[in-house]
C-alpha positions in Angstrom: 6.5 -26.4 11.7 8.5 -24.0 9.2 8.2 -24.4 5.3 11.1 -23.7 3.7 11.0 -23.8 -0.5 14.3 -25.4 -2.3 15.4 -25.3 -5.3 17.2 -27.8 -6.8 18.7 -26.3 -9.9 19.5 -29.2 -11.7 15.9 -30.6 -11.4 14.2 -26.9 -11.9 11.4 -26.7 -14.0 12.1 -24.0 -16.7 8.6 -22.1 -15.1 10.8 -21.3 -12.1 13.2 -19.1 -14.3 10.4 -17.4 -15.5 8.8 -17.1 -12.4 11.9 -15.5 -10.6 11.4 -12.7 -12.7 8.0 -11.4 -12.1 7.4 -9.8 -8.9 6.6 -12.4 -5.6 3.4 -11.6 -4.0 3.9 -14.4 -2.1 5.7 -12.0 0.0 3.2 -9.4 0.8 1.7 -11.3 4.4 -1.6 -12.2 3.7 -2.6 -10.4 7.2 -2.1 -7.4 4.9 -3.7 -8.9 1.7 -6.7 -9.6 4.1 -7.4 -6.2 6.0 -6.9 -4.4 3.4 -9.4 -6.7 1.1 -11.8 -5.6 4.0 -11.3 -2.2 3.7 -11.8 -2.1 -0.5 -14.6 -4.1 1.0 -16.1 -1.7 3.3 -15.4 0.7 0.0 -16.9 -1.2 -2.3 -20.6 -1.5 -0.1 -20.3 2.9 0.2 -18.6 3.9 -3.3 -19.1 0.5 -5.7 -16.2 -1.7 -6.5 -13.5 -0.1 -8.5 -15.2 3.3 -8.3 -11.6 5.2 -8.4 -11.3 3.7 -11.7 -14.9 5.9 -13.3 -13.5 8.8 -12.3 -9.7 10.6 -11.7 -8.8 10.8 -8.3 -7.0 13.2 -6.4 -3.8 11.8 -4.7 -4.3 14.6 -1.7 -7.3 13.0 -0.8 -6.3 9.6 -0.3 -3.0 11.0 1.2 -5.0 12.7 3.8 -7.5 9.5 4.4 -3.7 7.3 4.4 -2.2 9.8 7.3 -5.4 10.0 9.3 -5.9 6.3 9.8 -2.1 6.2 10.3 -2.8 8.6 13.3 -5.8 6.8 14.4 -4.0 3.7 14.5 -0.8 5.4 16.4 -2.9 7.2 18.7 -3.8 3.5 20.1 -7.0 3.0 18.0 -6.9 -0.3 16.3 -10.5 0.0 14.4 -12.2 2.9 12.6 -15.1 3.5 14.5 -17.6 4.0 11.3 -16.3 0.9 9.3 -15.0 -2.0 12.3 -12.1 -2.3 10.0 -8.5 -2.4 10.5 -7.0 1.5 10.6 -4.1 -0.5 8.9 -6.2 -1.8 6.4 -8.0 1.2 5.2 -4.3 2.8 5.2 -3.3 0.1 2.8 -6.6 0.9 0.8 -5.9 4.2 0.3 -2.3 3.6 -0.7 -3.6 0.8 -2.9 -5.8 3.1 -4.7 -3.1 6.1 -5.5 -0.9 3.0 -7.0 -3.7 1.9 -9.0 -5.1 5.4 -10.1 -1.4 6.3 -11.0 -0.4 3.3 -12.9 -4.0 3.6 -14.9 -3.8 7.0 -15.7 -6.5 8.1 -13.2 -4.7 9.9 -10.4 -4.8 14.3 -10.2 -1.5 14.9 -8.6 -1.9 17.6 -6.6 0.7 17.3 -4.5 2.2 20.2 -3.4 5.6 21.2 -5.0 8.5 19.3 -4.6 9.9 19.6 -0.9 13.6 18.6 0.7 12.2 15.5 2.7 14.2 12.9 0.3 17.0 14.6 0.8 16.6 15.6 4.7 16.5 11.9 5.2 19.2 11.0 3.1 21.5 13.7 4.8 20.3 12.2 8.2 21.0 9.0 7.4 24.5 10.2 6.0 25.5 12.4 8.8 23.7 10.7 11.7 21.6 14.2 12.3 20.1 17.0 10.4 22.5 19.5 8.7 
């Protein structure tokens, strides 16, 4: 059975306004929500909850961590061997944490200097190949 969510606009509550403008995580799947609570999980039994917040992090780091489970996980590896959890999951972790760390203040960016992906992929996408 499908659930589909209506809104009559004469019989709105004035909440749904204001609701429509703040950002819908009912949209995020909780399949994501959930492996990727396991993974801050997993983190939280090694490093203690939040642990990213004591201390700056450095976005290279969790970049790296990101990419490798990103290649586990494409490689054909569902699970990190160390943890049982989700290579997706701990991707999302890691991606979680940079967000967090950056919107708090606590990231190091040490990134390298600014590249030409962005605009490699927009002149693919413009040209249908790389010029």
């Amino acid at each position: 059975m499908t659930h589909h969510m209506m809104i009559d606009e004469d019989s709105a509550n004035p909440k749904d306004a204001v609701g429509a403008k703040k950002p819908n995580v009912a949209l995020v799947p909780p399949a994501a929500k959930l492996h990727m609570a396991h993974a801050f999980m997993n983190g939280a039994a090694k490093y203690g909850p939040y642990n990213w917040r004591e201390k700056k992090v450095e976005l290279m780091t969790y970049i790296a961590a990101a990419q490798r489970h990103l290649d586990s996980f494409l490689d054909g590896e569902e699970c990190a061997s160390d943890s049982g959890v989700h290579h997706l999951g701990h991707a999302l972790a890691s991606i979680g944490i940079m967000l967090d760390a950056l919107e708090t203040g606590n990231a190091v960016d040490n990134r390298p200097a600014l590249g030409a992906a962005g605009a490699l992929i927009d002149a693919f996408n413009e040209h249908g190949t790389f010029v």
